[in-house]
N, C-alpha and C positions, 0 to 999 in steps of 0.2 A: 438048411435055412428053416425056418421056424416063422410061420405067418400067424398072425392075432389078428381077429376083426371086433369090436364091439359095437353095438347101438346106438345112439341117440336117442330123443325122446320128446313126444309134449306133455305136458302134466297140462291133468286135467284136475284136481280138485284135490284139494291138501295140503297142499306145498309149506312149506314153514313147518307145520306142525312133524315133520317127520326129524325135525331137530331134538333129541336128548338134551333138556329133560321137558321140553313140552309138551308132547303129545302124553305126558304120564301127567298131568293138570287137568285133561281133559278128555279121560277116559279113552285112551289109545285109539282114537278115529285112525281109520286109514289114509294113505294117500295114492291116489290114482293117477297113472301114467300110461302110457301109447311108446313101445317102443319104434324107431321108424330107421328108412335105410340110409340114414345119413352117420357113416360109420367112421369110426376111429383106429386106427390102422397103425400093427406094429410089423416090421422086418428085421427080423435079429438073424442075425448070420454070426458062428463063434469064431474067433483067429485063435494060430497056433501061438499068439505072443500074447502079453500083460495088455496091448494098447486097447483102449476103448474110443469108439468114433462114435459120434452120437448125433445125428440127424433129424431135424425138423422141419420136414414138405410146408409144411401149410404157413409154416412163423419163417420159414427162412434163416435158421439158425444151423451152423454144423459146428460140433463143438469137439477136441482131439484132447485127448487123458494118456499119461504114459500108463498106470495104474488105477486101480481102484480105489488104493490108498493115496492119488495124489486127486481123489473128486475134491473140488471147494466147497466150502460151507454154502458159498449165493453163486448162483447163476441164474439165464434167462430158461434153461432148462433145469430148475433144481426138482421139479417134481421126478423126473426121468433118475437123476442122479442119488436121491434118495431111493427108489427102490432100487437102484443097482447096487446099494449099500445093504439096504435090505438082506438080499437074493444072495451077494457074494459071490455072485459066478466064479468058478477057479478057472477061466480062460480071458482071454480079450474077447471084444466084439466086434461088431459092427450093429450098430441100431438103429432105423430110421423109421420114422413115425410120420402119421400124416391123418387129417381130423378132415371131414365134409364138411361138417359144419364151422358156418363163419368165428371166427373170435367174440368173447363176451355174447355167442346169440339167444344165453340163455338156455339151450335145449338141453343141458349136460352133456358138452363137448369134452370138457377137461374130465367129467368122472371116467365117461366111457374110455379115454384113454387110459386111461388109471388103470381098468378092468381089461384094457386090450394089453398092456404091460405087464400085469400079475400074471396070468395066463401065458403071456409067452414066457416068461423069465419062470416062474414054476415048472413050465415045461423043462427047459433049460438045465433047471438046477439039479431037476426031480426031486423037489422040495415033498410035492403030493401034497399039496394042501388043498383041503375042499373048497367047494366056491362057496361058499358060507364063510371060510376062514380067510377067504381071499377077501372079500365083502370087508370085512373087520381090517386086515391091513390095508385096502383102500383108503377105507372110511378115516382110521387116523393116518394115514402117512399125507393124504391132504390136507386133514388139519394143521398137521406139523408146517405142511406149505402157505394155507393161507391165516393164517394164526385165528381165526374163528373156527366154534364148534361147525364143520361138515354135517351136514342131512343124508339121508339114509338112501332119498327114492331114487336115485339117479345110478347109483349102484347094482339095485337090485335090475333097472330098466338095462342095464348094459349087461348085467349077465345073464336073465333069465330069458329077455324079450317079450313080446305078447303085451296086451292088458291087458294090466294085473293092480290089486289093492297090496300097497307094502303096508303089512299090519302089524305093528307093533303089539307088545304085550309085556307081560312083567320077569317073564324068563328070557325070551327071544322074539326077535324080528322077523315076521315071515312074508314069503312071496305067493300070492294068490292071484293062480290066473282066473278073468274072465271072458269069458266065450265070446265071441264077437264075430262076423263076416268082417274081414279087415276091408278087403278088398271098398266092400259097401261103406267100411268107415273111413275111408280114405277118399271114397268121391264126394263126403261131407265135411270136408274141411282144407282149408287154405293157411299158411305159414307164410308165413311173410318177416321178414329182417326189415327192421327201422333203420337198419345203418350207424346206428349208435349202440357200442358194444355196453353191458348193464354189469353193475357189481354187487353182486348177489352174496357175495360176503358181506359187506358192508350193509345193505339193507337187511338182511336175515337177523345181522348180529344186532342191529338198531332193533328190532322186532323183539328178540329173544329179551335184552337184558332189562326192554320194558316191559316184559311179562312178568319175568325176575323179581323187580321192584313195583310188581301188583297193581300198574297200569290201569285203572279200569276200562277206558277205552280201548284199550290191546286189547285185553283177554275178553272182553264181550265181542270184539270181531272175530278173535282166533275160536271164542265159540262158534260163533257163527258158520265158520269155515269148517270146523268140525265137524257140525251136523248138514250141511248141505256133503262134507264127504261121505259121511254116513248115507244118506238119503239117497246120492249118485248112484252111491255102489248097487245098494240096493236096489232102484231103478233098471241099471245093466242088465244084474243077475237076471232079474226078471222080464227082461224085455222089454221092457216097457221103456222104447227111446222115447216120445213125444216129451218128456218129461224134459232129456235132458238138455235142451236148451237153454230154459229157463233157469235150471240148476246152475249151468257153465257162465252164464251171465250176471248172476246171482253172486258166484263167486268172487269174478271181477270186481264188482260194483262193492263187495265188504274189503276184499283185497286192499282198494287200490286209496280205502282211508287207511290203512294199518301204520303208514308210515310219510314222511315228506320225501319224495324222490321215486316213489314207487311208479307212478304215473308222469308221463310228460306230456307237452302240447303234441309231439312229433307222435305218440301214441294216439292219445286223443283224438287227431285230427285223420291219422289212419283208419281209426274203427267208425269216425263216422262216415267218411268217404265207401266206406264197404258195406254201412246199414244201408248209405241210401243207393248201395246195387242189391240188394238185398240178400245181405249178411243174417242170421238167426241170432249169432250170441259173437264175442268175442273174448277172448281172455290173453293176459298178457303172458308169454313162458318164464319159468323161474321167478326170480324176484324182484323184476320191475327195474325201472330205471333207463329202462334201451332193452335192446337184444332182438326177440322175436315177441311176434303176436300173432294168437292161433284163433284162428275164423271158424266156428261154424254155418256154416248153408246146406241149401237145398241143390242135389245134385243138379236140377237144372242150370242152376243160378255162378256156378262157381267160375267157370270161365269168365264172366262178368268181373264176377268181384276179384279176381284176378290181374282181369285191366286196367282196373278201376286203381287198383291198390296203385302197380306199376308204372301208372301214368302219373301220381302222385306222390314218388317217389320212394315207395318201397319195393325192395329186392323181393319176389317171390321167389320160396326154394321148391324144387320140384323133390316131390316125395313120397313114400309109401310106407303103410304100416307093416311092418312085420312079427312074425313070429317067435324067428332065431334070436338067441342072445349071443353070451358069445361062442367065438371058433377058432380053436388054437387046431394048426395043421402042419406038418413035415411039405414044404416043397426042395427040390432039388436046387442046388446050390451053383450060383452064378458061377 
């Protein structure tokens, strides 16, 4: 058997811009993410016959193929069945998957799977493709699923781990870690689900193709958003947290004109409930419209605003930042 784990993630500053061909408008800013342990999870087991069984924990779907060649074009699993088209195993399977984090919460649930699937089915195949090259068939084999151009930073957050600035440039997309006491950056911040899953294709692409058609509203936010990612990173590197609050809230506040639907009341009404436990900053994960929303505070404070959230109706997730990206392993077979 053949175990994949990948990451999750919260972005903290960039987001949007890590879409081709935006970030090349406005001088390749980075984008900054937190990879964290709410992990996406593959089990592939090979059979001795053509069947394919394909299993999904968290969505409650199982789905039975005699072949490879009898996958369908749509299914409630076609992200799964495209890379198994991909990869071409010369055996059957067995596959079963399973994500921590909630449906639509925003945090890059569906890339990390993506990145927990290329790694085990690479393993598999012994294709040997690097995780660079794995990153690239992610990146489009999602787009092929959600028919919008795919973003970069959620990729790099499931394979590599840590935060890191995913920095674009004119030849290649790189993964740059930054140094942090995670542990200390993990008792400064709270996650919380709205309960309303978000679709961050459809907002993303609403964003993109009014840059496209030279928005001027857009592109002086998406500046904006650029150079406050610039200025973050830079902050980090140097130590200098007192800053980043300001920054992270900053974010939000240009964010959440960029488009209609990015913001709701049921957001809204969570981040003020958490200033007045006292909350520092908050920003919503991904691209708005539901999903998750990520709190900055003061370690004293966070239990607070924890209750606060919860008593008001949002799911707090229990969580940690981590280092690890991802981890494909040999376990012994059922």
């Amino acid at each position: 058997m053949i175990i994949s784990s990948a990451p999750t993630r919260i972005d903290l500053a960039g987001g949007t811009l890590d879409i081709w061909p935006l970030y090349l408008f406005f001088d390749n800013p980075p984008t900054l993410n937190a990879a964290i342990n709410l992990y996406a999870r593959v089990e592939l087991q090979p059979r001795r016959d053509k069947k394919l069984i394909v299993q999904s924990r968290d969505l409650g779907i199982r789905a039975r193929f005699s072949s490879l060649d009898r996958l369908p074009d749509t299914h409630p699993l076609i992200l799964i069945l495209k890379l198994l088209r991909f990869y071409r195993p010369q055996t059957g399977l067995e596959l079963v998957t399973d994500c921590q984090a909630p449906a639509g919460s925003g945090i890059g649930g569906s890339s990390a799977l993506n990145i927990a699937l290329n790694g085990a089915l690479n393993r598999l195949t012994g294709r040997g493709y690097s995780r660079a090259q794995m990153i690239e068939i992610a990146k489009n084999i999602e787009t092929q699923v959600i028919q919008v151009p795919a973003g970069n930073q959620d990729y790099y957050a499931a394979m590599y781990g840590g935060v890191q600035a995913v920095q674009p440039g004119p030849l290649k997309i790189e993964s740059k870690k930054i140094k942090l006491d995670l542990a200390d950056w993990t008792s400064r911040f709270v996650l919380c689900f709205t309960g309303k899953p978000r679709q961050s294709g459809i907002n993303n692409w609403a964003v993109t193709k009014q840059a496209l058609d030279e928005n001027v509203k857009v592109r002086n936010n998406l500046s904006k958003i650029a150079r406050i990612a610039k200025t973050m990173e830079q902050e980090l590197r140097r130590g200098r947290f007192h800053r980043f609050a300001a920054l992270f809230a900053e974010e939000w506040q240009v964010r959440k004109s960029l488009a209609p639907g990015i913001r709701t009341a049921g957001i809204d009404r969570l981040i003020r409930v958490a200033r007045r436990q006292g909350a520092l900053a908050a920003k919503v994960c991904g691209a708005g419209g539901g999903g998750c929303v990520a709190f900055y505070v003061n370690p004293g404070q966070k239990q607070r605003v924890m209750f606060a959230l919860t008593q008001n109706g949002g799911r707090v997730l229990d969580f940690k930042f981590v280092a690890r990206g991802l981890r494909v392993c040999q376990a012994p077979s059922r």
